[in-house]
C-alpha positions as CSV (number, residue, x, y, z in Angstrom):
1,X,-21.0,0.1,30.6
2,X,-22.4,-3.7,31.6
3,X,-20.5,-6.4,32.5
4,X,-20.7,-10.0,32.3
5,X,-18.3,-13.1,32.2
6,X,-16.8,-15.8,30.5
7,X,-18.7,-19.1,29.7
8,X,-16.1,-20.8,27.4
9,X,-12.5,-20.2,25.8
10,X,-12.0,-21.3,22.0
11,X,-8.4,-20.3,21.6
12,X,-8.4,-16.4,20.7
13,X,-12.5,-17.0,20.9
14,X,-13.8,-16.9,24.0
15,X,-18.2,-16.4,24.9
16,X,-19.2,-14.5,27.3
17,X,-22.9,-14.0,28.8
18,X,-24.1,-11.6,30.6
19,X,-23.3,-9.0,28.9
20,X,-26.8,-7.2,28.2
21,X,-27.4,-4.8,25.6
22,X,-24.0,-5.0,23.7
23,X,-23.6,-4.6,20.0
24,X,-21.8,-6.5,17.1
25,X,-18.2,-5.0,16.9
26,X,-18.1,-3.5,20.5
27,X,-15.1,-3.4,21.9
28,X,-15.0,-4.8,26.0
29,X,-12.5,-5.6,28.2
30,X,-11.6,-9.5,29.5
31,X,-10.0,-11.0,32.5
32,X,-8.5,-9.4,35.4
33,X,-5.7,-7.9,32.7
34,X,-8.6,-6.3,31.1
35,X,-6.8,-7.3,27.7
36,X,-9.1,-5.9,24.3
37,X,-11.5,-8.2,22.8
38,X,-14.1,-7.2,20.0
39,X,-17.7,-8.7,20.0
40,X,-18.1,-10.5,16.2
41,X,-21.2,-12.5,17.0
42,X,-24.2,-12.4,19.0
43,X,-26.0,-15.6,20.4
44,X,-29.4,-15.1,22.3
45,X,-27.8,-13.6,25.8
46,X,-24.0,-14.6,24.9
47,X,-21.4,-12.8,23.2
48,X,-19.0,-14.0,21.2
49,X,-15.9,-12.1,21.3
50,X,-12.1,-12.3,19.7
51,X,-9.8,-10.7,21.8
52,X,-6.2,-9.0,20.8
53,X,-3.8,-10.9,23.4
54,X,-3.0,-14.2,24.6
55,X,-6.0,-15.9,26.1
56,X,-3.7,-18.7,27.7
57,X,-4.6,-17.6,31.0
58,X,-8.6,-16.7,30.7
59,X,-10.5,-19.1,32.2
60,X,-14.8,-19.5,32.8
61,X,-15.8,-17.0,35.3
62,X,-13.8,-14.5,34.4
63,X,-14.9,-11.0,33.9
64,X,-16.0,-9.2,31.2
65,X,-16.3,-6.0,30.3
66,X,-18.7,-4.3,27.6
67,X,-17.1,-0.4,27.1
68,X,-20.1,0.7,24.6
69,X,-18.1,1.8,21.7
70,X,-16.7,-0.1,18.8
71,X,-12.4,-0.9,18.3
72,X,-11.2,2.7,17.1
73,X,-8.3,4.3,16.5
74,X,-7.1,7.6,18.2
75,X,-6.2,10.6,14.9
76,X,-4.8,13.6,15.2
77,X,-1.0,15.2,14.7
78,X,1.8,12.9,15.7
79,X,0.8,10.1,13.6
80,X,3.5,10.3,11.2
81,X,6.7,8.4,12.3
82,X,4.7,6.0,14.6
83,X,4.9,2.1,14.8
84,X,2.3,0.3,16.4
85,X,0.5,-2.7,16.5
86,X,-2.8,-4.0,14.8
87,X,-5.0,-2.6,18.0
88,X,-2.8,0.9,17.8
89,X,-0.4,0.7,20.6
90,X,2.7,2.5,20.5
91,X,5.2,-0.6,20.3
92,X,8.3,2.1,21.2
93,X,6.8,3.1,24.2
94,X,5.7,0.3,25.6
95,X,8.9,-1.9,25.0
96,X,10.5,1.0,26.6
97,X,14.3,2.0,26.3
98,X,17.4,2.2,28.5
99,X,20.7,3.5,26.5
100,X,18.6,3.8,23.4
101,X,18.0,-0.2,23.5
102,X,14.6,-1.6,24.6
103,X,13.7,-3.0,27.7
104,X,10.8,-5.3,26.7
105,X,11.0,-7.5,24.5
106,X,7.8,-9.1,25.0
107,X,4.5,-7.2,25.5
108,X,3.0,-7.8,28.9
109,X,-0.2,-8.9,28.8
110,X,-3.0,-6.0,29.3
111,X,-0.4,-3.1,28.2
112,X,-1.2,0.0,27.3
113,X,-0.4,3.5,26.0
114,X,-2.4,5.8,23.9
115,X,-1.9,5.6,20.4
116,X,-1.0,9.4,20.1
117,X,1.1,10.9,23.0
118,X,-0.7,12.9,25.3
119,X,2.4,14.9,26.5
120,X,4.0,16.5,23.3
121,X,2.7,19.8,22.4
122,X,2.0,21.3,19.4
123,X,1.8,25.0,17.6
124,X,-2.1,25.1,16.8
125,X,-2.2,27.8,13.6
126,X,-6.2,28.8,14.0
127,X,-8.1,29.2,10.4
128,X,-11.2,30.1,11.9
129,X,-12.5,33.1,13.7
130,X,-14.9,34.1,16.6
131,X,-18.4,34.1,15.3
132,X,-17.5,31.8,12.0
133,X,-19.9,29.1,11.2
134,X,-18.5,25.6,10.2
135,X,-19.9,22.5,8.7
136,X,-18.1,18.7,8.4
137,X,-14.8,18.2,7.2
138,X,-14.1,22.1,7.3
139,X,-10.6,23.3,8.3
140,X,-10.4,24.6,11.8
141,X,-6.4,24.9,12.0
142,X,-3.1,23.7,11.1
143,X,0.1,21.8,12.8
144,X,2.7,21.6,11.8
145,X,3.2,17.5,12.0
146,X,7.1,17.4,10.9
147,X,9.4,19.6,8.6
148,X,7.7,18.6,5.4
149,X,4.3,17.8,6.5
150,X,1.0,20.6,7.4
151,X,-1.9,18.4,9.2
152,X,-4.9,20.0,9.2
153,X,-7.3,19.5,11.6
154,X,-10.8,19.5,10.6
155,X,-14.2,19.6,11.7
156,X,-15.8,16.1,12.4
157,X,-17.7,14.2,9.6
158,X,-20.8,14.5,12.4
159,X,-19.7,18.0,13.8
160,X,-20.2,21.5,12.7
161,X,-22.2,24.8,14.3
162,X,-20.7,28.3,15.2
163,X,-17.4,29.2,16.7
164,X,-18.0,30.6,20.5
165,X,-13.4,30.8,20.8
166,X,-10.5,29.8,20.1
167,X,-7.4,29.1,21.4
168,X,-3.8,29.0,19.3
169,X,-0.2,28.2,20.9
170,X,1.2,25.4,21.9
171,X,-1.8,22.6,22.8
172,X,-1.7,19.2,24.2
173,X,-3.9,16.7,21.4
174,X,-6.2,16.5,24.3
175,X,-6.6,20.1,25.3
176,X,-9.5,22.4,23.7
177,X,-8.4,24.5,20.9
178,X,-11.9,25.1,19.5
179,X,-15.6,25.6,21.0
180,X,-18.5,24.8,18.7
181,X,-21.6,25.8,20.2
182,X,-20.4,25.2,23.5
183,X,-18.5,22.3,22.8
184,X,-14.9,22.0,23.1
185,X,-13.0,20.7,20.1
186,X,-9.3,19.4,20.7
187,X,-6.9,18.3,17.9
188,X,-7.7,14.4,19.0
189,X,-10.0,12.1,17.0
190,X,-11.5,9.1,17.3
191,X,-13.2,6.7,14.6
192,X,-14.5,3.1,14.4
193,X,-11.7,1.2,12.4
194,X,-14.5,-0.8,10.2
195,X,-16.1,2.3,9.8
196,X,-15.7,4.0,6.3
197,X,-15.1,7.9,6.5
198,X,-17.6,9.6,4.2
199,X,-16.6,11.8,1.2
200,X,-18.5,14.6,-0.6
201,X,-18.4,12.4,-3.9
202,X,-15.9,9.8,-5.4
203,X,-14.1,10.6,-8.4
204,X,-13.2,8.3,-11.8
205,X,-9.8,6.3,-11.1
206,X,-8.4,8.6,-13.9
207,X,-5.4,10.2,-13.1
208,X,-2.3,7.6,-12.9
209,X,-0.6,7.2,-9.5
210,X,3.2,7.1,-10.6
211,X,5.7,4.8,-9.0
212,X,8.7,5.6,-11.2
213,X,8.9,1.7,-11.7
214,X,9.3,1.1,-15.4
215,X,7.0,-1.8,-15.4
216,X,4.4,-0.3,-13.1
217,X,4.2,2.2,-14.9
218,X,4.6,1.5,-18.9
219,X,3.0,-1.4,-18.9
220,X,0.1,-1.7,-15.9
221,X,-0.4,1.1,-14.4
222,X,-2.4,1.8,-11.4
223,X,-4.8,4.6,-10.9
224,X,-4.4,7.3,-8.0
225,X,-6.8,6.0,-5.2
226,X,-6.8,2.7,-7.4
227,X,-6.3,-1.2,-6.0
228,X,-3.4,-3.8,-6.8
229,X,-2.4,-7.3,-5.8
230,X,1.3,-8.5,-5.5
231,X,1.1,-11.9,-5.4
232,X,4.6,-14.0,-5.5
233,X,6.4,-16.8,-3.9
234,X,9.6,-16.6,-1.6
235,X,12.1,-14.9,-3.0
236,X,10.4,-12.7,-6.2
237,X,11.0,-9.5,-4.5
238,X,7.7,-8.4,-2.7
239,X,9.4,-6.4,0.1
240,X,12.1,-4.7,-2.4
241,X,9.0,-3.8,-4.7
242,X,6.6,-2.6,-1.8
243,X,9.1,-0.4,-0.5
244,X,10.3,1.0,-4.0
245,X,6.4,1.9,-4.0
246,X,6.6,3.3,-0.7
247,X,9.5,5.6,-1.3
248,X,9.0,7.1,-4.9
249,X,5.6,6.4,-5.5
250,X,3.7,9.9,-5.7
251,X,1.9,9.7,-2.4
252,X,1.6,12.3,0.7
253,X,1.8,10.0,3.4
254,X,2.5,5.9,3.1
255,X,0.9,3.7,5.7
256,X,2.9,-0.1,5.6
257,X,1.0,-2.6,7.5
258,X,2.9,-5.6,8.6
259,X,-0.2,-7.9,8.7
260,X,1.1,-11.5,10.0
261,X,4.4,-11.9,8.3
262,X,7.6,-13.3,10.5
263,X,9.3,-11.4,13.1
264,X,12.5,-11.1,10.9
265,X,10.7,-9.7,7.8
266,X,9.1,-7.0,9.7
267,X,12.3,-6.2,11.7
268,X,14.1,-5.5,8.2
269,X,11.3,-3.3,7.5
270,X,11.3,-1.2,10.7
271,X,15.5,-1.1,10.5
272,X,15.4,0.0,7.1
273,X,12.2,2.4,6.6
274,X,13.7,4.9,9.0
275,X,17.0,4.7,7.3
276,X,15.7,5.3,4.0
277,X,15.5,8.9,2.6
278,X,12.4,10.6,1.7
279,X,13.6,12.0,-2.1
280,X,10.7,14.7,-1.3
281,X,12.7,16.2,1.7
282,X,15.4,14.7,2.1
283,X,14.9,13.6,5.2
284,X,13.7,10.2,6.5
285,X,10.8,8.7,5.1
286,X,9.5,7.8,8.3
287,X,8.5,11.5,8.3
288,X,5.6,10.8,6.2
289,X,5.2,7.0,6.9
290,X,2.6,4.9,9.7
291,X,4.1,1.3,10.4
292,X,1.6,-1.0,11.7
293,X,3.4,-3.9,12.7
294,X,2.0,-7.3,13.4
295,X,4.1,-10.4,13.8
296,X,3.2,-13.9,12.8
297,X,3.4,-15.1,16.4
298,X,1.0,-12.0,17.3
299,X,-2.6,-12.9,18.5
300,X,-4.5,-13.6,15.2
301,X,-7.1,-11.3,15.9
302,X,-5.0,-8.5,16.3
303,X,-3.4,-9.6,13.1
304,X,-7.1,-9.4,11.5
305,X,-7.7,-6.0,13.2
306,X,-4.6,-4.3,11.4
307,X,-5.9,-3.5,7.9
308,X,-8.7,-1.9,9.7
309,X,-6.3,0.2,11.8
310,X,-4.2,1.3,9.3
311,X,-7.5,2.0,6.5
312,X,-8.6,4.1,8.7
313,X,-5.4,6.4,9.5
314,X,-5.1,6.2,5.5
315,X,-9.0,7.3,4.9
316,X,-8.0,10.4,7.8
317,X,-4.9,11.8,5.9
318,X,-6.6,11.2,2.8
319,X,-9.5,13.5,4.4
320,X,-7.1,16.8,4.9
321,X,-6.2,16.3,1.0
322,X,-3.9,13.8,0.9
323,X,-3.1,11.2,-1.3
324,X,-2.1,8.4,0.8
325,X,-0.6,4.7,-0.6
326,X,-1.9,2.2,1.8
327,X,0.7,-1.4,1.6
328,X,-0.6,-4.7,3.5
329,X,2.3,-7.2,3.5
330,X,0.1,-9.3,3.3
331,X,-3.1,-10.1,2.8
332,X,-2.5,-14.1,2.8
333,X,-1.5,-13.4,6.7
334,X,-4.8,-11.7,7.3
335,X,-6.7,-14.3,5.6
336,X,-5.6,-16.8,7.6
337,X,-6.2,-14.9,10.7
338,X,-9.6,-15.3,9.4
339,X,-9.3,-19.0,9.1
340,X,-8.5,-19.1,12.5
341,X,-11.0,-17.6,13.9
342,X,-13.6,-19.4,11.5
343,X,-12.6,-23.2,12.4
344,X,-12.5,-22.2,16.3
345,X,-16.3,-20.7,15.5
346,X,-16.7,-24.1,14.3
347,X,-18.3,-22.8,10.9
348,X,-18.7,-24.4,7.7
349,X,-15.6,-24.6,5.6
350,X,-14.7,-23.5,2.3
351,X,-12.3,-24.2,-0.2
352,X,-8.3,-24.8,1.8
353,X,-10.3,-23.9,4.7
354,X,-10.6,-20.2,4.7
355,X,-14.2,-19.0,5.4
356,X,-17.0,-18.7,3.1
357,X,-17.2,-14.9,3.8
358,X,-13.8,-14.5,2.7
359,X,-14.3,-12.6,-0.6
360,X,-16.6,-10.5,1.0
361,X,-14.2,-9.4,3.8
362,X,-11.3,-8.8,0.8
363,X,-14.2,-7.1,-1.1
364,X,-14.9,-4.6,2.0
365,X,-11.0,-3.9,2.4
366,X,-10.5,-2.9,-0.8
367,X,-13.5,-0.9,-1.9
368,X,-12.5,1.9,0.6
369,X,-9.4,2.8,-1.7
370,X,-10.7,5.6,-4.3
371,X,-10.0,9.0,-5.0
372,X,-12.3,11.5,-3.7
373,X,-13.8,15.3,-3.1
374,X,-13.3,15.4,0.6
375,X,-16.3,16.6,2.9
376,X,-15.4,21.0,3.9
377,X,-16.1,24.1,1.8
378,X,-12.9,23.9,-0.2
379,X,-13.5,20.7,-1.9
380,X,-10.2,19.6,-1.0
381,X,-9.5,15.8,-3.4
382,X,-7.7,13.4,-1.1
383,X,-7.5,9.2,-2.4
384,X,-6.0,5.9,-0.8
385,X,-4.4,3.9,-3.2
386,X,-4.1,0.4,-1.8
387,X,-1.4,-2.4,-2.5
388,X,-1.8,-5.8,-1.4
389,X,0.9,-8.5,-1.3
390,X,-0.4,-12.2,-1.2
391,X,1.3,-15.0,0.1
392,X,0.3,-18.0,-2.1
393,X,1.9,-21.4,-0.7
394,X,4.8,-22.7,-3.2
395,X,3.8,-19.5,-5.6
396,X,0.7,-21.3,-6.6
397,X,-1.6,-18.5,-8.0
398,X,-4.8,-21.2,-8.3
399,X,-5.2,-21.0,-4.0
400,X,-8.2,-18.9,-2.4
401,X,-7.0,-15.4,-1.8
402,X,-4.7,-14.8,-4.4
403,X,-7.6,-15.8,-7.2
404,X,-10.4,-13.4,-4.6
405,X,-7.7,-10.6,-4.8
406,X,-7.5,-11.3,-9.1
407,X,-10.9,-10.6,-8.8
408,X,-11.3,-7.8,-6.9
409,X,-8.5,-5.4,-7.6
410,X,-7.9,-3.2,-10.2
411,X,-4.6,-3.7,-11.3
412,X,-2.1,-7.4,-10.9
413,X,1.2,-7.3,-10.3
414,X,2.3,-11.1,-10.6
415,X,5.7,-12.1,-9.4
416,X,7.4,-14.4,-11.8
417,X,9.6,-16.8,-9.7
418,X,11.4,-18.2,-13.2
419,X,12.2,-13.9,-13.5
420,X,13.7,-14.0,-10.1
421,X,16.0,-16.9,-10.7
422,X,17.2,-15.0,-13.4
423,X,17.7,-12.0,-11.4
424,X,15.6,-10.1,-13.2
425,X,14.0,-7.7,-10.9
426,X,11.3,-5.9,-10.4
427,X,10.2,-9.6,-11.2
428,X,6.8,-8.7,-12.1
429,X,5.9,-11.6,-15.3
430,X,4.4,-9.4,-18.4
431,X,2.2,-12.4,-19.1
432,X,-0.2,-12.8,-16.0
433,X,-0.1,-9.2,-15.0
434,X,-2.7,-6.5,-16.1
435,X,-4.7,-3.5,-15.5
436,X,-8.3,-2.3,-15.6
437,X,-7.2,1.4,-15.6
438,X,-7.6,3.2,-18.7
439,X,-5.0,6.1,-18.0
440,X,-3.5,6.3,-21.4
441,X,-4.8,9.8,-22.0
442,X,-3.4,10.9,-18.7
443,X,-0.4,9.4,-19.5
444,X,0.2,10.9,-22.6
445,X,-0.2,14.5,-20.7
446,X,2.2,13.5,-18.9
447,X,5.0,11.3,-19.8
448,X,4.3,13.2,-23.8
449,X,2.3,12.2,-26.7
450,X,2.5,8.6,-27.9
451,X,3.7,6.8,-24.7
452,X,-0.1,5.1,-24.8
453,X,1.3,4.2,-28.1
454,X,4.6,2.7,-27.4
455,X,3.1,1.0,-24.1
456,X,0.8,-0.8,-26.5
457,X,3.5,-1.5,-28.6
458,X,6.1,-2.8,-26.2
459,X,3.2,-5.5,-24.8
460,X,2.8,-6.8,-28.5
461,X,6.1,-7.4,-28.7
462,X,6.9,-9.3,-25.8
463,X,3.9,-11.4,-26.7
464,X,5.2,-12.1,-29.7
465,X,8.7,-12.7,-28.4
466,X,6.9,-15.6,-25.9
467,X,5.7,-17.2,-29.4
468,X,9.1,-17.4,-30.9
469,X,10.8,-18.4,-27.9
470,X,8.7,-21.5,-28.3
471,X,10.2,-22.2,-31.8
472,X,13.3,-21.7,-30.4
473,X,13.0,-24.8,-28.3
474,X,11.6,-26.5,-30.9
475,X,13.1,-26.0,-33.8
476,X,16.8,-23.7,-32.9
477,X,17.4,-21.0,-33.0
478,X,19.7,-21.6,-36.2
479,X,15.6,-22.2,-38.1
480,X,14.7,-18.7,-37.3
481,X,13.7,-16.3,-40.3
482,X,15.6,-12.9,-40.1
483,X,12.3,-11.3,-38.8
484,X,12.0,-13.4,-36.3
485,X,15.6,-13.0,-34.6
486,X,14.4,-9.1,-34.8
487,X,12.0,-9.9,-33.0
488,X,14.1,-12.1,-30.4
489,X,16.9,-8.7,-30.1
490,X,14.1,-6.2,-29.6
491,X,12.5,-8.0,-26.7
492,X,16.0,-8.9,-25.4
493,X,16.7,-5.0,-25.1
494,X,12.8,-4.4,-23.9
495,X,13.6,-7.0,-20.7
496,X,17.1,-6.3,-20.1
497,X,17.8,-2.3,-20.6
498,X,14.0,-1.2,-19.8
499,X,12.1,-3.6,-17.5
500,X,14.9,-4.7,-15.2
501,X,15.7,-2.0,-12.8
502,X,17.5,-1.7,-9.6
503,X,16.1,-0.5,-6.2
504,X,19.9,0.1,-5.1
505,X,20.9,2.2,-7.7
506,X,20.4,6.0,-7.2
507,X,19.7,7.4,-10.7
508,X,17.6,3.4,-11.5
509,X,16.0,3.4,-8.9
510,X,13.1,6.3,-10.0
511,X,12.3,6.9,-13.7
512,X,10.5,9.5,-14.3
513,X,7.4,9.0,-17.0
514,X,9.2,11.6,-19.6
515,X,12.6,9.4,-18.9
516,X,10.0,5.9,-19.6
517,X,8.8,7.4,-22.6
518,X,12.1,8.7,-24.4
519,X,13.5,4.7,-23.6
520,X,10.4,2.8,-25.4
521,X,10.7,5.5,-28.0
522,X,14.3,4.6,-28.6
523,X,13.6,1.0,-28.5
524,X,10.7,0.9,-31.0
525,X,12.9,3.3,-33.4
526,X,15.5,0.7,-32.8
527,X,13.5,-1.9,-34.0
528,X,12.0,0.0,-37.0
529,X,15.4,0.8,-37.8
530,X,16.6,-3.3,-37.7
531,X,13.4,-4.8,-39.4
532,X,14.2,-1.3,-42.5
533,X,17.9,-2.3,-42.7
534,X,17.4,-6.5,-43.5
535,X,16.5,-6.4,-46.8
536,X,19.8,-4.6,-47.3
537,X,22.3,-6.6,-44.5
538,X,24.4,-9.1,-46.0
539,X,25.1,-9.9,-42.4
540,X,22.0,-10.4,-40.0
541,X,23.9,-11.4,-36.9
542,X,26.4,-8.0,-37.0
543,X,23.3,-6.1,-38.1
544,X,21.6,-7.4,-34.4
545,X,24.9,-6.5,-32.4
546,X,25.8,-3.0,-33.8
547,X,27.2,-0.8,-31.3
548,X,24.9,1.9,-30.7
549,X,22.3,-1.1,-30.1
550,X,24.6,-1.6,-26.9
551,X,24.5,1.9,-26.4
552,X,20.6,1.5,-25.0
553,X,21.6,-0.5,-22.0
554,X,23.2,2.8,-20.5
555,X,19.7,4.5,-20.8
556,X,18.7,3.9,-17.4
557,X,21.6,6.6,-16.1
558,X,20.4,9.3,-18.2
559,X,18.6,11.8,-16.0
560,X,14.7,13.0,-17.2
561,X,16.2,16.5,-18.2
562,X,18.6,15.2,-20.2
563,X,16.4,12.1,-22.0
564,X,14.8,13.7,-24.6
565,X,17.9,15.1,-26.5
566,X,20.2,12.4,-25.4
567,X,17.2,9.6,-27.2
568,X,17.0,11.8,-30.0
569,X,20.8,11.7,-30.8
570,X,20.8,7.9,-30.0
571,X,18.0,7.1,-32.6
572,X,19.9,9.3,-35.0
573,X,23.0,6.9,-34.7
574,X,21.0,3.6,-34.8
575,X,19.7,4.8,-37.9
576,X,22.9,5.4,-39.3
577,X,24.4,2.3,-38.6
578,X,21.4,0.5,-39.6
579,X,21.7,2.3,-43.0
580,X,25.4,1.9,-43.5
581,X,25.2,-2.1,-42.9
């Protein structure tokens, strides 16, 4: 370790000199609190650091303190269930509690805990012998983390060698459990939170990670181990969405960092998450869920060091196997911790502000989400599928991070605020949204042949709904030609009894792919069935409000098992009506 101390304070910047041999990214200790700081750029003998806390108080002289290793984050079982901030401190722990309500309300100033408990133990379930060799990323044991949940603990991504002992029971994180060639091994890691873990070899974002959201799903999917931007004003439903995602999206383990957004938001978040039910176990999600919490009236670095912290708890679970769904809420936050930092640096500005570098810094967030063969014998596949919600001032898409994030991500999700007025929700707008993915084959395997088909089909038609919405307000509705007010009823049923869904109710809330694909098939017989039948109709407005037409609202409380026949006897109606007017 070296030491030095502070020249000058800049806010949360503060330079330091003196230092010696430290490194960019090293983490070091300021002021007489010894609160965290991070080096982020080097200037002949001084150091220019951003630390994590309140640097009110910090003043020239004071010392610093240069620990030789970059931020990390502590891994290892008891993870799962855990809230801390953007540097990894246990928030329960150190606001403390008193009749089950917490003492502190306000973090003091240089607190600290570790980020995994030290004095819980575990039963450590050897998988190796005396005398076995063992390379990186090879499994050396199991714990069982909670009811639903098997952590693995593996071999370091730099360890390996031969097995001297080991020890199984009940063991501290901290307590030896293996020796490698004369090394003890506990069930406690550490890694450098800008540090991507290394995989055997990435895979092709092929295989569709389901969120049971119609919209998602049908219409722009994302890919397991695959990237998306929510972008949306006040109001569109970000939160509801993220934690639909969170909940019944197909992921192993969910990690929600609350990167900058207000304390009220976040408190919703934390009251609610452990409250909500995992529909895996049945028990609480927080069971398989890591909350990273960050306030907006947190230190802005710490803020920027969040995504960090929680990639890399993502990137370890996704290591033992796991596919893991990573949600920052939100990337606008983060950015402008960014900008922060940048005008106190005094460096050049770029558009609204934000730093030149700031596409890069998205770009490095995002391209450690993939799908992967993990490092170990087994070839175990693992992926982190990351969501990021943007913040854009008064909704306007046009502003720096939100057009960044359109570039970089995979798949766009963009929050109509004329939808949300309406109530419809999810309020995700059919015509700014998209996807790169090409899963269609996938999700024919799944959902059953065609779906690619009807997906293809259903985008069309809304398209061509916009279109005659437009003669509508020009012309009246009274102008249309009967093909056109076809047109008009199928996308009415497409955005009222498909896309609309509701996070509150218990059979709506999750639809199943085979449940998506018997709706759009009913739909698009439906509207075969209308456009066959108007040669025929004497009456083009009753032929457009049959009954079994109405019928197709009360799809979304058919269950998946029952879908398929209960479509199939629904189409068979339509069809009947259709041919009787």
């Amino acid at each position: 370790m070296s030491s030095g101390e502070v020249w000058s304070v800049r806010g949360p910047v503060i330079v330091a000199r003196g230092l010696g041999a430290v490194r960019l990214y090293d983490s070091v200790r300021v002021g007489g609190d010894a609160i965290r700081g991070e080096v982020i750029r080097l200037e002949g003998d001084r150091a220019v650091i951003q630390v994590y806390e309140d640097p009110a108080q910090l003043t020239a002289g004071d010392p610093v303190l240069a620990t030789g290793r970059p931020l990390e984050v502590e891994l290892g079982p008891g993870l799962l269930g855990s809230i801390v901030d953007g540097i990894q401190r246990p928030l329960p722990v150190l606001a403390g509690s008193r009749d089950g309500l917490p003492v502190n309300y306000m973090l003091e100033r240089g607190a600290e805990a570790p980020g995994i408990a030290r004095d819980r133990e575990w039963e450590f379930e050897p998988a190796v012998a005396e005398g076995d060799t063992v390379g990186p990323g090879d499994l050396l044991g199991t714990v069982r983390e909670t009811a639903a949940f098997e952590h693995r603990v593996l071999v370091a991504p730099d360890g390996g060698g031969r097995v001297d002992a080991v020890e199984g029971g009940r063991r501290r994180v901290d307590e030896p459990v293996v020796w490698l060639d004369g090394e003890e091994v506990s069930m406690l890691r550490r890694w450098p939170v800008r540090e991507p873990r290394p995989v055997a070899r990435t895979l092709d974002p092929d295989v569709p990670f389901v969120t049971g959201q119609r919209v998602v799903d049908s219409l722009f999917p994302i890919a397991r181990g695959g990237t998306a931007a929510i972008p949306g004003g006040f109001g569109t439903g970000k939160t509801v969405l993220e934690q639909s995602l969170a909940k019944w999206g197909h992921a192993d383990v969910v990690v929600y960092v609350g990167c900058g957004e207000r304390g009220n938001e976040l408190t919703e978040v934390l009251e609610e998450f452990p409250a909500l039910e995992d529909p895996r176990s049945g028990a609480s999600l927080m069971e398989r869920t890591i909350l990273v919490a960050n306030t907006s009236n947190m230190p802005v670095a710490a803020r920027e060091s969040s995504v960090y912290t929680g990639m890399a708890m993502a990137e370890y679970y996704r290591d033992q196997g796991c596919n893991v769904a990573l949600v920052a809420d939100s990337t606008s936050r983060w950015a402008e911790a960014l900008r922060e930092v940048s005008s106190r640096l005094e460096e050049m500005p770029a558009e609204e502000g934000y730093p030149a570098y700031l596409s890069s810094r998205l770009a490095e967030f995002y391209e450690r989400a993939g799908r992967a063969v993990c490092l170990g014998h087994d070839e175990r596949e693992g992926s982190v599928t990351v969501v990021g919600a943007v913040s854009p001032p008064g909704g306007d898409f046009s502003e720096p991070v939100t057009q960044h994030s359109l570039r970089l991500v995979g798949t766009f999700w963009a929050l109509d605020t004329e939808l949300a007025r309406q109530r419809h929700f999810p309020a995700v707008g059919w015509g700014q949204s998209y996807t790169l993915y090409d899963l269609g084959r996938a999700l024919d395997e799944e959902a059953g042949e065609g779906f690619s088909d009807d997906r293809a089909w259903a985008l069309a038609l809304l398209a061509e709904e916009e279109s005659v919405l437009e003669l509508v307000q020009l012309m009246g509705a009274d102008s249309l030609a009967a093909e056109q007010k076809v047109v008009l009823r199928t996308g009415r049923l497409l955005r009222e009894d498909f896309l609309q869904q509701s996070a509150f109710d218990e059979t709506d809330a999750y639809s199943p792919l085979r449940k998506q694909r018997e709706m759009l098939r009913v739909i698009r017989r439906a509207h075969e069935a209308m456009r066959g039948a108007l040669e025929e109709a004497g009456d083009v407005e009753a032929l457009l409000s049959s009954a079994p037409l109405g019928e197709i609202a009360r799809m979304r409380t058919w269950t998946a098992e029952e879908s398929s026949e209960r479509a199939t006897d629904l189409i068979g109606r339509i069809e009947q009506e259709m041919t009787a007017q």
